[in-house]
N, C-alpha and C positions, 0 to 999 in steps of 0.2 A: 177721793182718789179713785181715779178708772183704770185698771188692768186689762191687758187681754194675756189667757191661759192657754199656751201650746205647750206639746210634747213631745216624745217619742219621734224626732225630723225622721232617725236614723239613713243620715246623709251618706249618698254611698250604695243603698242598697239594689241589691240587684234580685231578681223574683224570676225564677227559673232561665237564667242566663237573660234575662233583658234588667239592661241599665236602666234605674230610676231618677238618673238626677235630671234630666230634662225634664221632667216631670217633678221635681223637687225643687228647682230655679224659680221654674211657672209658680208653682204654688208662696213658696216665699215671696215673689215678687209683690202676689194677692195680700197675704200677710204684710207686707211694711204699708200697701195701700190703704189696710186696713185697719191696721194704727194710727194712720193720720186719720182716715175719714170718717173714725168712730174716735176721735180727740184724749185717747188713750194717755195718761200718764208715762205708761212702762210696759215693759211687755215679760212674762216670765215663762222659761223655757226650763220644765219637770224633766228634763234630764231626757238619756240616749240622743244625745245632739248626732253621733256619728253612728253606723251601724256595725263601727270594726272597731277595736281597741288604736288600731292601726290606719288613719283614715289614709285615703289616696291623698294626692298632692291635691289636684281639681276640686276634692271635697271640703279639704281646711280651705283653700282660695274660695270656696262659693259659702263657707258658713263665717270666714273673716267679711265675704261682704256684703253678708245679712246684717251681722253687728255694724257694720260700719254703717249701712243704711238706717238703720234703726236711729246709732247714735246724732248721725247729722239731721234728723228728723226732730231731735230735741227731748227722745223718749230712752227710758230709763230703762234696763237690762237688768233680770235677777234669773238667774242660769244654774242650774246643778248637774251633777254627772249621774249621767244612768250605770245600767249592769250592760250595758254595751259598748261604752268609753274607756276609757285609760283615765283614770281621776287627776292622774297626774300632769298627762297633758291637754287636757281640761282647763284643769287650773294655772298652766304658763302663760305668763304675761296678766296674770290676776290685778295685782298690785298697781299695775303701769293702767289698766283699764278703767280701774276706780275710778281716774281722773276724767273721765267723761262718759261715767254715771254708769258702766258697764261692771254687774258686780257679777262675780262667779263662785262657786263653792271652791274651798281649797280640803286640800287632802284631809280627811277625819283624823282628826287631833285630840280627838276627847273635849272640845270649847267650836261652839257654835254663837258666834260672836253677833246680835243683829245687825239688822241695816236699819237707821233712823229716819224716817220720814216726819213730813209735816205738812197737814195741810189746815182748810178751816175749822176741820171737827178737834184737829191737835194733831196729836202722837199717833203712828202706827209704827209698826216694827216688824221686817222681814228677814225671817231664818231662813239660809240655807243649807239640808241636809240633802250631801251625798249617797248617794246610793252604798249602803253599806252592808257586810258580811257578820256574823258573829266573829269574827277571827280580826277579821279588823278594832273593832272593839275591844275585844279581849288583850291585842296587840299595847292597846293605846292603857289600858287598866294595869298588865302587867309590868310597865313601864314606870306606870303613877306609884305599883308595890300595890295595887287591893290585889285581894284573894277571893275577891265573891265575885266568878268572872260567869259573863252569856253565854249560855249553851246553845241558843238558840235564837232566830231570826227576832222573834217576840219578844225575849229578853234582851237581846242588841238594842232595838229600836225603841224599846219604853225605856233604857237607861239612856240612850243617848239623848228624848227629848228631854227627860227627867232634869239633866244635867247643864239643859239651857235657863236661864235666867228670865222666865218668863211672869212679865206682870199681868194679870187677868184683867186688873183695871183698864189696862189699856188695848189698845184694838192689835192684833198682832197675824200675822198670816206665815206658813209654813208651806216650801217648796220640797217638795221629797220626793223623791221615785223608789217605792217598796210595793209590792202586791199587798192588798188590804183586805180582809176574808169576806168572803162573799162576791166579790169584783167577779164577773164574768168574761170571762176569757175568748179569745180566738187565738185561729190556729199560727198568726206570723208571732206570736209570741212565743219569748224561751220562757222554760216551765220546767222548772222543781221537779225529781220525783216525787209522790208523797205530799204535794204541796208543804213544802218544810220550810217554805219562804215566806208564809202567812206573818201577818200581822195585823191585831185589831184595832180596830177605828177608834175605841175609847181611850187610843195612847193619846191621841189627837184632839183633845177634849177642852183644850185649852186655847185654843186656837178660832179665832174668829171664822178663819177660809185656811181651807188646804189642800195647795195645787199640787196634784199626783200627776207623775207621768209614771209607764209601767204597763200600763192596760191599753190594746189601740181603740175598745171601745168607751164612749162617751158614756158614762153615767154617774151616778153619785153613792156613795154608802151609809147608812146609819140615817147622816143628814146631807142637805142638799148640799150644803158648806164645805163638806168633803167628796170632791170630785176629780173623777179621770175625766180628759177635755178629750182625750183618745187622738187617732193619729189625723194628721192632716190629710193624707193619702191612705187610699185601701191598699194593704200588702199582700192581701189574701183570700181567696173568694170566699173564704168566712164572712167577708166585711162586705161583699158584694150588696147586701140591701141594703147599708148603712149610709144614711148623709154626713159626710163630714163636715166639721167645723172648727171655729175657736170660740173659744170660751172669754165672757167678758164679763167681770165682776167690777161694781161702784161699793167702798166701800163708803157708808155714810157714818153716823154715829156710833160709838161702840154698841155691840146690837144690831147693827142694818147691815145685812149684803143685801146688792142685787144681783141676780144672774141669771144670764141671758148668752144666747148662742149665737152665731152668724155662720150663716152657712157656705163653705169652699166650695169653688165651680173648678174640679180639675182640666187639665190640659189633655187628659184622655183619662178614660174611666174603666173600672173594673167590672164586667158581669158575666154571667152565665147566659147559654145559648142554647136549646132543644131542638131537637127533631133529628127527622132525618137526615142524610146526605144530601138529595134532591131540594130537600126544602132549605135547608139551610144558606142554601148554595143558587137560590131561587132569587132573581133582583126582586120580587114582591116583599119575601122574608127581610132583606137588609136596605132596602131604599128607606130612605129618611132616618137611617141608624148612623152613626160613627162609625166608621169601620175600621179607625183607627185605634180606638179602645182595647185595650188586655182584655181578652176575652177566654174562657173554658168553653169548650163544645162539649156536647155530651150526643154525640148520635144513637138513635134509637135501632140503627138498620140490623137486622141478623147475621149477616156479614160482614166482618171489615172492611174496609175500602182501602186497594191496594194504593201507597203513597199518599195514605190521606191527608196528613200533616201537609203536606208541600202543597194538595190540591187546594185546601182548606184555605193556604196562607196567599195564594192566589187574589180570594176575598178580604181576608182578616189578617195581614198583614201582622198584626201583633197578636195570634192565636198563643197561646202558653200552655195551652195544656187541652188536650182530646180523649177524649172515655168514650164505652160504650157501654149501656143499659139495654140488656136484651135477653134472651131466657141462659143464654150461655155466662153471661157474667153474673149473670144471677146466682146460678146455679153453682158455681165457681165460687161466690161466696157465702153459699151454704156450705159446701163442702169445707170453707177451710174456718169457720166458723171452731167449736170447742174440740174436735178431735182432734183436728188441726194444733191446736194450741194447748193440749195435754202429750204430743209425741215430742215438743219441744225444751230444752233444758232451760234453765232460769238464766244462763249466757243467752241465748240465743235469741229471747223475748227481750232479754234488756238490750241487746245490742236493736234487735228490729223496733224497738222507742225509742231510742237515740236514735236513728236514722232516721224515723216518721219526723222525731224533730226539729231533727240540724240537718238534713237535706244532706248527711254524708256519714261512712260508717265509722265507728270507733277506731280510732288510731291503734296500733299496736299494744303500746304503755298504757292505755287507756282501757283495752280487752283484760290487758293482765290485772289489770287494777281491779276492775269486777269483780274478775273470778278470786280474786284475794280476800277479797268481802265477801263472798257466797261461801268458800268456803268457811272461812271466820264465824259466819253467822250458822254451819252447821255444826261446824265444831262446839259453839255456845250451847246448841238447840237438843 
């Protein structure tokens, strides 16, 4: 049985006011080619299909006709919901899809039911888990009447595989999207305070391969059999040096993966850009580059360049983001370095990490909600 492993599409997205889905069509197109022309089985997608709970209209129409491409290709769909989905409308139209091999996770019920395969080695069996919360869990427990409920990510996630029906004897593969400890992270991903979203790899121990989505970059944890395939597209100049791919595993006898990568050629590319104004801005500097590419400038000049954004985008057209590295912004971030960050109150640090990470500041409800916890916790203390 040959798999190809993507994740994390999050269809939709948009990286400092530019839209990604042209850029997202391209790449998926790569992907359905690349299932025929690596003679793939099936293809499984770890979850964050959309980037919004709420996708645009354009974006359920361009991920209905990935599925639809896939399915008339003759390859076989095993799909779950990330912590960026709506699980719910995810899983509509679940049932009707079966019928031409497209399976999706449905809402966590407490019963993760497999999917049966077969081929010449026999039996293989694929679970699909939802991207899921302690609360979810505990939802589904109090429901059943136990009283031994998850406190925690750790304890969600080892009771929910616990409670699958797995035989060791047989070859069996798990689709999940949870952060796994030790995963190394970048910056386009949402992040836990506290990392309180951890879970370990040893839950997973039973499981032949296990396709994570959650991390955009590619690696594996503990063993190579448990791996992030990371995202198809960079979202963040954290990923700037990174090659993307997808991930392709042959399952052979119980006992045998293989896995192996292939590498995506985007439709425009993510990188960082030094120097000067003059140089950067020099056709010696950017002849034989793309100048279509998302691009970060970092100019090195003493001065700012008045309207530099606009002069910039002259050249680089898709510019996203301009800094300067010079003795003033240096110095600017000595300065605000620990004094800086002892005059400030414990609102005022959590609210400037919520913004470092969602790119917008705390809602109202959601200020008051802090400070309900900060107090709480000195009241405790």
């Amino acid at each position: 049985m040959k798999l190809l492993h993507i994740s994390d599409l999050h269809l939709g997205k948009r990286i400092n006011e530019f839209s990604m889905l042209e850029d997202q069509k391209y790449i998926l197109r790569q992907i359905l080619s690349l299932a025929e022309t690596e003679r793939t089985d099936g293809v499984i997608i770890a979850g964050d299909i959309y980037d919004k709970p709420v996708p645009s209209a354009e974006t359920v129409q361009t991920f209905d006709w990935f599925l639809t491409g896939l399915a008339d290709k003759g390859k076989q769909v095993f799909a779950v919901s990330g912590n960026h989905d709506s699980a719910e409308r995810i899983a509509f139209g679940a049932q009707l899809m079966r019928g031409r091999c497209v399976y999706i996770s449905p809402v966590y019920a407490g019963v993760t039911a497999p999917i049966a395969l077969t081929d010449e080695y026999g039996e293989l069996y694929i679970y699909l888990l939802p991207f899921i919360k302690p609360a979810v869990v505990r939802y589904v427990l109090e429901k059943e009447g136990e009283t031994e409920l998850p406190k925690s990510y750790q304890e969600a996630v080892k009771l929910a595989v616990e409670r699958m029906q797995v035989d060791s004897a047989k070859r069996n593969i798990l689709v999940a999207h949870q952060f796994v400890t030790g995963a190394g992270r970048c910056e386009s991903e949402e992040i836990a305070v506290g990392g309180l979203d951890n879970v370990d790899a040893d839950i997973f121990d039973r499981f032949d391969y296990v396709a994570l989505g959650h991390i955009h970059s590619p690696q594996w944890i503990m063993r190579e059999a448990v791996r992030y395939c990371g995202t198809p597209l960079k979202y963040s100049f954290s990923e700037a040096e990174q090659e993307k791919s997808v991930t392709i595993l042959e399952m052979g006898e119980k006992g045998r993966v293989e896995i192996s990568t292939v590498p995506l050629k985007p439709l425009r590319d993510m990188r960082k850009i030094r120097g000067t104004y003059l140089e950067v801005m020099s056709r010696p500097f950017y002849q034989g580059t793309n100048r279509e590419d998302y691009v970060q400038i970092t100019l090195t000049d003493e001065e700012d360049i008045p309207d530099g954004m606009q002069k910039l985008r002259s050249v680089y057209p898709n510019l996203m983001r301009l800094v300067y590295d010079n003795r003033r912004t240096r110095q600017n971030q000595a300065l605000e370095t620990v004094p800086e960050v002892e005059r400030k109150s414990e609102l005022e640090l959590f609210g400037e990490f919520y913004e470092l990470q969602n790119n917008q500041p705390m809602s109202s409800e959601q200020t008051e909600f802090v400070k309900q916890m900060i107090e709480e916790g000195r009241s405790k203390s």
